[in-house]
Backbone bond lengths (Angstrom), bond angles and torsions (degrees), N, CA, C in turn:
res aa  C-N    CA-C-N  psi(-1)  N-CA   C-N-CA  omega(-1)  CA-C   N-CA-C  phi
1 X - - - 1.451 - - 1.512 111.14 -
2 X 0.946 124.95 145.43 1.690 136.01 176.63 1.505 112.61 -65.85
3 X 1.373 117.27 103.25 1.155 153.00 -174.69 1.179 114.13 -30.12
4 X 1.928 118.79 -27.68 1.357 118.15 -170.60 1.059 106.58 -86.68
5 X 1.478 130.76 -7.82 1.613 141.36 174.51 1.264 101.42 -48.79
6 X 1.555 115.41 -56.84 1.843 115.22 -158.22 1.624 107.94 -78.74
7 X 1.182 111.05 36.54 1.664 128.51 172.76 1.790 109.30 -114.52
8 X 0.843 110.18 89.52 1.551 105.87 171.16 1.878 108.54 -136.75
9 X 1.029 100.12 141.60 1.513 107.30 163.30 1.638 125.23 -79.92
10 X 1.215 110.15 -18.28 1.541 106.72 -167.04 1.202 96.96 -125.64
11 X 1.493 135.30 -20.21 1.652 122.09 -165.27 1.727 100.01 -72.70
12 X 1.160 126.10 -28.21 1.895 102.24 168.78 1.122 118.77 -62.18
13 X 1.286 121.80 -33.97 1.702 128.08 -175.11 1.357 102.82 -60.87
14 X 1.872 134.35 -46.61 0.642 126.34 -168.38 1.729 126.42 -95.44
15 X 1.227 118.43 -19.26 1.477 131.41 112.93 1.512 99.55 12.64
16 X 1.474 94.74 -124.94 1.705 127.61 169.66 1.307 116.48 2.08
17 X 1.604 104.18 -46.86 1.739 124.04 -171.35 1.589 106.67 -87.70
18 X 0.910 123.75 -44.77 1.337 137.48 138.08 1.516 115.91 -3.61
19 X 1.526 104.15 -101.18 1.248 124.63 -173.18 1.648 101.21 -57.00
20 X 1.157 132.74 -48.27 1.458 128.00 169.49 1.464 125.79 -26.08
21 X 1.467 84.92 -59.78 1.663 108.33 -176.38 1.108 114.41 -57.10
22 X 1.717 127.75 -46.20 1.147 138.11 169.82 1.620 122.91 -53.40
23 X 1.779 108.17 -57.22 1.375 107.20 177.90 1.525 101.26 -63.14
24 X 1.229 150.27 -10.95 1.457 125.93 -153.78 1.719 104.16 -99.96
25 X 1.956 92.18 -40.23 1.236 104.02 -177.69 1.533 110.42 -63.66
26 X 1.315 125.43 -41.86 1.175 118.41 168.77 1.864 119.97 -74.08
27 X 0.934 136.32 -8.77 1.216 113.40 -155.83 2.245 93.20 -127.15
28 X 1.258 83.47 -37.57 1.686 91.35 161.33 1.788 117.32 -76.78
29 X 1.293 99.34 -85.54 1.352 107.24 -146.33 1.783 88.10 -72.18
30 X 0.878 127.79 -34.87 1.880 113.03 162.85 1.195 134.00 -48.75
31 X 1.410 118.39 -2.83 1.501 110.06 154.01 1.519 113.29 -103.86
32 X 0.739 145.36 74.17 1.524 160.90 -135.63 1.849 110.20 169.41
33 X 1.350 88.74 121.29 1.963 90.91 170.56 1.486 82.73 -118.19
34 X 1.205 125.26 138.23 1.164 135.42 160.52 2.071 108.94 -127.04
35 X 1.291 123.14 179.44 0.855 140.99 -152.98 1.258 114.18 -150.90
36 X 1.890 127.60 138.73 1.369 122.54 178.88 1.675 101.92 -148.46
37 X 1.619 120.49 127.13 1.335 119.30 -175.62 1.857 101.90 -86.24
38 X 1.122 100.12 129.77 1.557 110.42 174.41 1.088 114.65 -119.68
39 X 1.615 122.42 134.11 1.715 121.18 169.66 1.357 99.54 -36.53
40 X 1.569 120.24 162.01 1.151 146.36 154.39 1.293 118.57 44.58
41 X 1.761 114.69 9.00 1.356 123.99 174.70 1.773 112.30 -110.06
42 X 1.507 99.02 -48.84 1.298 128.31 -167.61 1.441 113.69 67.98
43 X 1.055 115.96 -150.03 1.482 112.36 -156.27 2.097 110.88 -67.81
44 X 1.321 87.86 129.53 1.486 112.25 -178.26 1.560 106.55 -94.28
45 X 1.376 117.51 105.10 1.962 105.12 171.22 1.754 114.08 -94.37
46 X 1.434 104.61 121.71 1.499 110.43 -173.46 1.410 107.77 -109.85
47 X 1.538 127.30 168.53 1.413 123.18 143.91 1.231 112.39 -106.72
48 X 1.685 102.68 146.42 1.046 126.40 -123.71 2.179 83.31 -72.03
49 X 1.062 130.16 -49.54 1.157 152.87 163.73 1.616 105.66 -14.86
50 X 1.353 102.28 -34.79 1.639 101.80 -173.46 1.937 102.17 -61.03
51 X 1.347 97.52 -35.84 1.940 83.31 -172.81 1.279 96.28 -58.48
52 X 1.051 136.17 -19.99 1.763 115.96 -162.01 1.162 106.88 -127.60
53 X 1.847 135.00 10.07 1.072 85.79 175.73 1.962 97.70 -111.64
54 X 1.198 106.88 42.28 1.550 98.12 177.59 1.729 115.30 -107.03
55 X 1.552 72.57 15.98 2.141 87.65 161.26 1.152 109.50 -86.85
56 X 1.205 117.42 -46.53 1.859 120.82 165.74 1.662 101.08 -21.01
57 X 1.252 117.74 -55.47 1.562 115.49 -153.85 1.570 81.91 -95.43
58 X 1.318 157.42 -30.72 0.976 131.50 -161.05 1.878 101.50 -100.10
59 X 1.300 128.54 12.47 0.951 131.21 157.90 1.567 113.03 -93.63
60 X 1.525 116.15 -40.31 1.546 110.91 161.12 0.977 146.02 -41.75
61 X 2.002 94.83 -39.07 1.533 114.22 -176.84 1.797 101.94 -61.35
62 X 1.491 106.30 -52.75 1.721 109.85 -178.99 1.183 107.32 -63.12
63 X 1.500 147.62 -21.35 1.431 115.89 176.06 1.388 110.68 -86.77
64 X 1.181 110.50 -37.63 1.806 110.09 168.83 1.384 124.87 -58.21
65 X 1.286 110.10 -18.37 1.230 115.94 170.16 1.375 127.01 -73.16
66 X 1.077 103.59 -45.77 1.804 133.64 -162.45 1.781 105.23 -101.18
67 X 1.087 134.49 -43.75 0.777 143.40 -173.68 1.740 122.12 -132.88
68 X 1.315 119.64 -6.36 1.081 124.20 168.93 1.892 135.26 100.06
69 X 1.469 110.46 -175.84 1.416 100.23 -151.33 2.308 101.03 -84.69
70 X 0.938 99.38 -28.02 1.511 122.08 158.71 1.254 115.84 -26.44
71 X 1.753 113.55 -79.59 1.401 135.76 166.10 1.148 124.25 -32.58
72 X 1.392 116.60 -66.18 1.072 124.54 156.02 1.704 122.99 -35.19
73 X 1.219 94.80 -67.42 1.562 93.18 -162.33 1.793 105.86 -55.71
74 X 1.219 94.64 -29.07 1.872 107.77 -175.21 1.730 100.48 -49.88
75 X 1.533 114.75 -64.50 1.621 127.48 153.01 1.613 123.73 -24.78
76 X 1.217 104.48 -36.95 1.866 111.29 -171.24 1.171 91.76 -72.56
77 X 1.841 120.73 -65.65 1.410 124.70 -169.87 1.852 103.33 -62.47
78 X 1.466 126.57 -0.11 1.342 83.73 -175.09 1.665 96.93 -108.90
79 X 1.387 115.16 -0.67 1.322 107.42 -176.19 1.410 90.88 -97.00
80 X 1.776 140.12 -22.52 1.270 99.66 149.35 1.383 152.34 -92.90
81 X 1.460 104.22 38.83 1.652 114.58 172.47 1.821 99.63 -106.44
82 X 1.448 128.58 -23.20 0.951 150.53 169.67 1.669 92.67 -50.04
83 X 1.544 105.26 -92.47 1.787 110.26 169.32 1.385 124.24 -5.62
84 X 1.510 98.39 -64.65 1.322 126.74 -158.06 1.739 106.93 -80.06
85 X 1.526 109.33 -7.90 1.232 119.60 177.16 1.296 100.05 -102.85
86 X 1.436 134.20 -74.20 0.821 145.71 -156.07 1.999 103.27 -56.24
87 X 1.149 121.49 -26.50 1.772 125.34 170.53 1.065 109.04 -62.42
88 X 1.323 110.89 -51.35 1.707 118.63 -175.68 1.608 112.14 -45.61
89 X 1.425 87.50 -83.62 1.691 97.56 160.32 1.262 135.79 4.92
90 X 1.529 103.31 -84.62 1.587 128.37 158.78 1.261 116.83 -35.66
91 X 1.683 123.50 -43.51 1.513 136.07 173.83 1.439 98.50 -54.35
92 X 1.372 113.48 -62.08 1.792 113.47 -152.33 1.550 86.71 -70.54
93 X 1.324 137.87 -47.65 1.390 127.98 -148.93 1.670 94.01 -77.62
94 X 0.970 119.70 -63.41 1.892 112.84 163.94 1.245 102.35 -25.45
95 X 1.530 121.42 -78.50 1.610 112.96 -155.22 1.365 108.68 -55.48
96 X 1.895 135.70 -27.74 1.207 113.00 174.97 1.294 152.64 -56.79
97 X 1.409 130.71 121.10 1.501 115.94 176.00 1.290 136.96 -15.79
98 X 1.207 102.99 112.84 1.665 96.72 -180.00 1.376 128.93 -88.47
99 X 1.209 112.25 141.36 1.894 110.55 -162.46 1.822 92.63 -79.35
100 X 1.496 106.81 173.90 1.325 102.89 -156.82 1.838 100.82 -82.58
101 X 1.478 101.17 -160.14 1.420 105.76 171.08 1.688 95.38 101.64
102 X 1.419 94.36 154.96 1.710 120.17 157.66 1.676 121.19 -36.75
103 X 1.710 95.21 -66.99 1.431 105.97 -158.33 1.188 83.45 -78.85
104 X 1.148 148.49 -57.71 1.728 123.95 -146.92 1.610 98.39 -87.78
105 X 1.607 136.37 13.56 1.346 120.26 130.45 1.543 137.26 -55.89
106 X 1.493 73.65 -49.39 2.241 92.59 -176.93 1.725 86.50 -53.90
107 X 1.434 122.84 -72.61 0.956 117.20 -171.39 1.637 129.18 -39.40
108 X 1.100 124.43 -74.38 1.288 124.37 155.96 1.535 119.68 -25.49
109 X 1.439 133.03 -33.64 1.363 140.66 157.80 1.522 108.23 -55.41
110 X 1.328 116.23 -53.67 1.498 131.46 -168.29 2.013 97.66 -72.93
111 X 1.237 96.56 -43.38 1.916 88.25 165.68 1.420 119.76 -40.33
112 X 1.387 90.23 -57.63 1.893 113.32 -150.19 2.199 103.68 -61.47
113 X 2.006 77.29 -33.84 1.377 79.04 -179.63 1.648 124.43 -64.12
114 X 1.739 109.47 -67.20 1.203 103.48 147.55 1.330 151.15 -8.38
115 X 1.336 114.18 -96.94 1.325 132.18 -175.28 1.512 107.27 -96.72
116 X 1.582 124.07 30.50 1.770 93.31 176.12 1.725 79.24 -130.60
117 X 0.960 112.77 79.71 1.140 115.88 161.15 1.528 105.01 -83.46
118 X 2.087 110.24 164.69 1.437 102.86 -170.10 1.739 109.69 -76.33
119 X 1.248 113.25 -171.46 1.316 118.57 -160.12 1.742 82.60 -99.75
120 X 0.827 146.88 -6.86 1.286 164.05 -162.40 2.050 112.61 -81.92
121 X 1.879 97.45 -64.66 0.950 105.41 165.39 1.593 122.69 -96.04
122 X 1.875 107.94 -1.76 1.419 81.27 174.81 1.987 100.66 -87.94
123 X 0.853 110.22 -10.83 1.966 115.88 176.98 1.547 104.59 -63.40
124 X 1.366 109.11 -33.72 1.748 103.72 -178.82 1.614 115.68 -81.05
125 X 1.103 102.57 -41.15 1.664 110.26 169.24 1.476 115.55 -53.84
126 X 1.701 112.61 -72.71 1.680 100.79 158.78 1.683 129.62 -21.30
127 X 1.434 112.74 -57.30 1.178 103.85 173.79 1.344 149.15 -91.82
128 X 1.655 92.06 -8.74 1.094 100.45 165.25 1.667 129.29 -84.03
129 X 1.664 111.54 -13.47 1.194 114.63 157.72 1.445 126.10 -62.92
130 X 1.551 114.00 -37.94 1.336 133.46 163.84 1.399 120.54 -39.77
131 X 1.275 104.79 -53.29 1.614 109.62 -178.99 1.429 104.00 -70.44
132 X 1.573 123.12 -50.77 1.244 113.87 -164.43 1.352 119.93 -65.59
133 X 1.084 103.09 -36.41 1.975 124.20 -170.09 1.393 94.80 -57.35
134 X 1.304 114.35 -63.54 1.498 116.66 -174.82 1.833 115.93 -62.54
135 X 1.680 107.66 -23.03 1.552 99.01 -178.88 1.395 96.63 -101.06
136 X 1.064 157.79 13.53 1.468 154.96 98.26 1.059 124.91 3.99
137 X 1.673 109.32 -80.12 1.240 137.51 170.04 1.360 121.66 -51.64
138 X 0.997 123.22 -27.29 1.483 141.56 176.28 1.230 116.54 -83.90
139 X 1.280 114.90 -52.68 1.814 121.52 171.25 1.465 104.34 -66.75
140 X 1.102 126.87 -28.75 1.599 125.49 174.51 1.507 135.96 -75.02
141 X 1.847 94.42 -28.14 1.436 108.20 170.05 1.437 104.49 -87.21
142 X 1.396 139.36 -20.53 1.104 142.94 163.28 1.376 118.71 -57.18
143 X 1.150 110.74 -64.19 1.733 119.01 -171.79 1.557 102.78 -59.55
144 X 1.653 117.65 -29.41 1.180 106.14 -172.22 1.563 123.29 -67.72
145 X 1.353 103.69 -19.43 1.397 140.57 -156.29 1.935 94.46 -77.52
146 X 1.327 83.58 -67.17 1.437 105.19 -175.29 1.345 116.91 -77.11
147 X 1.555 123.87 1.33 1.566 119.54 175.84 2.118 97.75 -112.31
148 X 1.406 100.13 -6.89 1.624 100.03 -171.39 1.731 99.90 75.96
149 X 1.061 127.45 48.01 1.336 122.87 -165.03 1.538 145.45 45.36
150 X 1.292 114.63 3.50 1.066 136.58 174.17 1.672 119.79 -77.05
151 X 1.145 104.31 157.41 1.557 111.16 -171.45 1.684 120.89 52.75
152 X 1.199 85.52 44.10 1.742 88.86 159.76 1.264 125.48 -24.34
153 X 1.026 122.80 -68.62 1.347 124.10 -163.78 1.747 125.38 -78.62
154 X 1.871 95.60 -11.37 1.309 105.73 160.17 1.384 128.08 -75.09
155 X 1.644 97.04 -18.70 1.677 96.37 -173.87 1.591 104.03 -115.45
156 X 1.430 131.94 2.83 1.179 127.72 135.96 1.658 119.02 -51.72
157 X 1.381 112.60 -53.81 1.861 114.90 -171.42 1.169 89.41 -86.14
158 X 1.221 157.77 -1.77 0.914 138.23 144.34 1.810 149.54 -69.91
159 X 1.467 87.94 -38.11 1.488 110.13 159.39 1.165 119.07 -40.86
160 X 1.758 104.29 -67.44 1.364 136.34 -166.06 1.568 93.20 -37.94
161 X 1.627 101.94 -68.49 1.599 110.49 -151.54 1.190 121.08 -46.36
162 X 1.674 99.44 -36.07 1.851 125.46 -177.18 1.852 87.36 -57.47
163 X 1.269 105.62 -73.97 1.854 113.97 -158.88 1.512 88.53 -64.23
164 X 0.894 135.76 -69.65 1.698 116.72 -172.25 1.619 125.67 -25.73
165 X 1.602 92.27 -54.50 1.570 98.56 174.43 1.320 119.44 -60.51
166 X 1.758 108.66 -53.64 1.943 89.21 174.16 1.511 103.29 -69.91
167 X 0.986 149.07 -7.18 1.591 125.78 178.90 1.572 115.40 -63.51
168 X 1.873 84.78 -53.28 2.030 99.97 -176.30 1.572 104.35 -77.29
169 X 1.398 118.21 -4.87 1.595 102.85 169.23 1.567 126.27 -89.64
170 X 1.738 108.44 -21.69 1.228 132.52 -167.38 1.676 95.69 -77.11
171 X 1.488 105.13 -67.93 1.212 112.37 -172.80 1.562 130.68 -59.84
172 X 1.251 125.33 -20.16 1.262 152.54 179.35 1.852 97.47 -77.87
173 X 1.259 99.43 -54.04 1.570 98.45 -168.20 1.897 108.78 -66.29
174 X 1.119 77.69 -58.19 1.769 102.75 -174.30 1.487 94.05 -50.02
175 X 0.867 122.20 -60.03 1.686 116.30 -162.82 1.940 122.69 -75.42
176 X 1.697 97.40 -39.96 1.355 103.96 170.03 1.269 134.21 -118.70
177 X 1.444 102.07 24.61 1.706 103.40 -169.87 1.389 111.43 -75.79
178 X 0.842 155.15 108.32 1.408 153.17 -138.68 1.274 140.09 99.00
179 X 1.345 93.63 -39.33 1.388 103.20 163.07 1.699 119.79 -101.44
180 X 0.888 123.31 -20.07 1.866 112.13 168.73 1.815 101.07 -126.31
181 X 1.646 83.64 138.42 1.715 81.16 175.36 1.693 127.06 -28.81
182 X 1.100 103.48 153.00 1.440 107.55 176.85 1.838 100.75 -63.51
183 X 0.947 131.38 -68.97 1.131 126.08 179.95 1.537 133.61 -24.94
184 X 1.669 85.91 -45.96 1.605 95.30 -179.79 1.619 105.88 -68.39
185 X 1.179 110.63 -36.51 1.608 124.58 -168.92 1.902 96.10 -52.01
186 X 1.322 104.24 -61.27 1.966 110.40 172.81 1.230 104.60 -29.50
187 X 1.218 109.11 -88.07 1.497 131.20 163.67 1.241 122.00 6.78
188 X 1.350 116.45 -78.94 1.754 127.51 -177.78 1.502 98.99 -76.54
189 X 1.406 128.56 -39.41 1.458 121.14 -178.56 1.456 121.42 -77.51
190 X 1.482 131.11 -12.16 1.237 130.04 169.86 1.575 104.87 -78.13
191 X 1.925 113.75 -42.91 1.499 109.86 -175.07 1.485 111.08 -63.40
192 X 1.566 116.76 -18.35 1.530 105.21 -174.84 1.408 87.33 -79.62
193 X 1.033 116.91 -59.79 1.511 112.24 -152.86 1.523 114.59 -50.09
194 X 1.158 118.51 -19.53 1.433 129.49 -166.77 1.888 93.37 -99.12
195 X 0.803 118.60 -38.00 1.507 122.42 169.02 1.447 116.34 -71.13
196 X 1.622 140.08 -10.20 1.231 127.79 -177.79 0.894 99.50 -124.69
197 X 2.199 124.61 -15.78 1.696 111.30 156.53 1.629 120.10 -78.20
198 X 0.720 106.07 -19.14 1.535 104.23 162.41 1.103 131.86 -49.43
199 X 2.011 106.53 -67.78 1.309 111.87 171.10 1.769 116.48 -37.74
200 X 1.518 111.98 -42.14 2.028 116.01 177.41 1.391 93.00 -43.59
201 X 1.466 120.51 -50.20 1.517 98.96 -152.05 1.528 106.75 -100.34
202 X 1.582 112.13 18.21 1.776 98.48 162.80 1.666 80.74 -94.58
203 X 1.050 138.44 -60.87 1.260 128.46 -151.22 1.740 117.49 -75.66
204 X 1.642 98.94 27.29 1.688 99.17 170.55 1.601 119.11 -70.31
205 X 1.771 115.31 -24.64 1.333 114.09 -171.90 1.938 104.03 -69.78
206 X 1.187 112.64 -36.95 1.442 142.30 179.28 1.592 89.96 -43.29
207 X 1.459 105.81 -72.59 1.743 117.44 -167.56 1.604 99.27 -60.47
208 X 1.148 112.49 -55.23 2.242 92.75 -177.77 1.272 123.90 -57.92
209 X 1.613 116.22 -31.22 1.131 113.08 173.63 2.052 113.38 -80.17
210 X 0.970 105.13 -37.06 1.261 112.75 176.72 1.988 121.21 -47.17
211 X 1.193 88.23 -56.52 1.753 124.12 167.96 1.582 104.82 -58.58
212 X 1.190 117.18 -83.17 1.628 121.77 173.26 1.689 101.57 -20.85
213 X 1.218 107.78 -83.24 1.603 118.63 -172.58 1.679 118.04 -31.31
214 X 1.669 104.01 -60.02 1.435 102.43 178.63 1.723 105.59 -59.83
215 X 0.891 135.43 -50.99 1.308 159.01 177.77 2.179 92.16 -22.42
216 X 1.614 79.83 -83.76 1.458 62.50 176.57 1.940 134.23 -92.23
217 X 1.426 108.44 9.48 1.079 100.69 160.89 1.564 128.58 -73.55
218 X 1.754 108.71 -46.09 1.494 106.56 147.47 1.290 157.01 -83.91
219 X 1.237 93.67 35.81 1.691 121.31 -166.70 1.640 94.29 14.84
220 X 1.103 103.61 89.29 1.835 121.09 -168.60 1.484 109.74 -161.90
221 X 1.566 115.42 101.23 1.591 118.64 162.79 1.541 114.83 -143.28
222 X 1.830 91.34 78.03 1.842 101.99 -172.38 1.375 100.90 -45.24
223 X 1.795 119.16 163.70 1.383 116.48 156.40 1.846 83.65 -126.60
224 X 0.758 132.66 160.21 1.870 136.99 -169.63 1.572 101.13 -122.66
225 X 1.551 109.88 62.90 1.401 122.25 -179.58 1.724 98.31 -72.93
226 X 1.535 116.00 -59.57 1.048 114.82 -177.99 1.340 115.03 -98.89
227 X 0.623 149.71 56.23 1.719 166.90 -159.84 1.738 105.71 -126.32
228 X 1.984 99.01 113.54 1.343 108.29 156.96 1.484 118.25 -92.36
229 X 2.051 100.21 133.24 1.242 118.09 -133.12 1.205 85.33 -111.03
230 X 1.769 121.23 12.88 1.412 100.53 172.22 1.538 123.89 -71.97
231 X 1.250 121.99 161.09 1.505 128.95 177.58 1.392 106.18 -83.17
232 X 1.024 131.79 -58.34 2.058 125.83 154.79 1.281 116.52 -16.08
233 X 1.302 130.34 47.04 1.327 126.83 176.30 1.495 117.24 -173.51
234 X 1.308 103.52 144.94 1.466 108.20 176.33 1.347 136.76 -122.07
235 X 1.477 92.94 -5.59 1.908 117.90 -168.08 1.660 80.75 -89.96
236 X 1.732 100.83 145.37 1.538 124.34 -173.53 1.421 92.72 -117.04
């Protein structure tokens, strides 16, 4: 690839923002069931994680956009070694002995709750972000290809919907198939999925202006004509 690519001012920042978004949404706001009353639906049950983590994809959409399918993917692998660190972690700090007393029971309870999720669902989440992030990214460097760059905002909500669906289909299956009816499994995985493609399309005004800006601050608007689209890789 042409050397003047690996010059950017903003792609670490957005990196960083990236990977943030990801560990918090998963490791915070995923232990949380929360709840939302809707006309003519009534009560909606979410985790709590869903508001935030469909910035993940709307930070993807801008590096693939702006800078390409490479970038991105370089970002996918680092928030999942990030993931993949940050589970471990959580394991050893759970498994340690706990010194005596009250509070550092509650506490240690308040861990287990949180962060000790099984090794089961934290392996499905890893990969199922993996798959999606990258088939996102892929439908986006494509469409861009194939629209001549035009219609942004079709091939942002569009991306999304593609990578949303394998994310909320991967992860849903992988994690609870066996244990909650199949039905219910549909169920909770169509409402996420329909809840984190949405959020793409309130936050399309966000993405043109966002996109525009880097665009011309790094005089940077990859198209990924020649671009290997394998996911095995990390060099841009």
């Amino acid at each position: 690839m042409d050397t003047q690519r690996r010059h950017h001012r903003y792609y670490d920042l957005i990196l960083a923002a990236f990977v943030v978004v990801l560990l918090c949404s998963n490791f915070i706001g995923a232990g949380k069931a929360a709840v939302v009353t809707l006309p003519y639906f009534g009560e909606l049950p979410f985790g709590g994680g869903i508001l935030f983590f469909p910035i993940s994809y709307f930070f993807g959409d801008i590096l693939t956009e702006v800078y390409g399918y490479a970038y991105d993917r370089r970002a996918v692998w680092a928030g999942f070694a990030a993931l993949a660190f940050a589970a471990i972690m959580a394991q050893i700090v759970i498994a340690l002995p706990v010194a005596p007393g009250a509070y550092m029971a509650n506490y240690q309870q308040g861990l287990e709750t949180v962060f000790g999720n099984s090794w089961r669902i934290a392996l499905a989440s890893m990969f199922s972000f993996w798959c999606g992030s990258l088939t996102n990214s892929f439908v986006l460097a494509k469409m861009k290809i194939w629209t001549e760059g035009r219609f942004l905002w079709m091939r942002t909500i569009g991306s999304t919907a593609v990578g949303e669906l394998v994310d909320s289909s991967f992860f849903y299956m992988l994690a609870f198939y066996g244990i909650w009816p199949t039905h219910e499994i549909i169920q909770v995985a169509l409402a996420q999925y329909f809840l984190k493609t949405a959020w793409e399309v309130l936050a399309t005004p966000l993405t043109y202006w966002v996109v525009n800006f880097l665009k011309r601050k790094e005089n940077e608007d990859y198209y990924d004509i020649h671009t290997n689209f394998t996911p095995f890789r990390v060099k841009v």
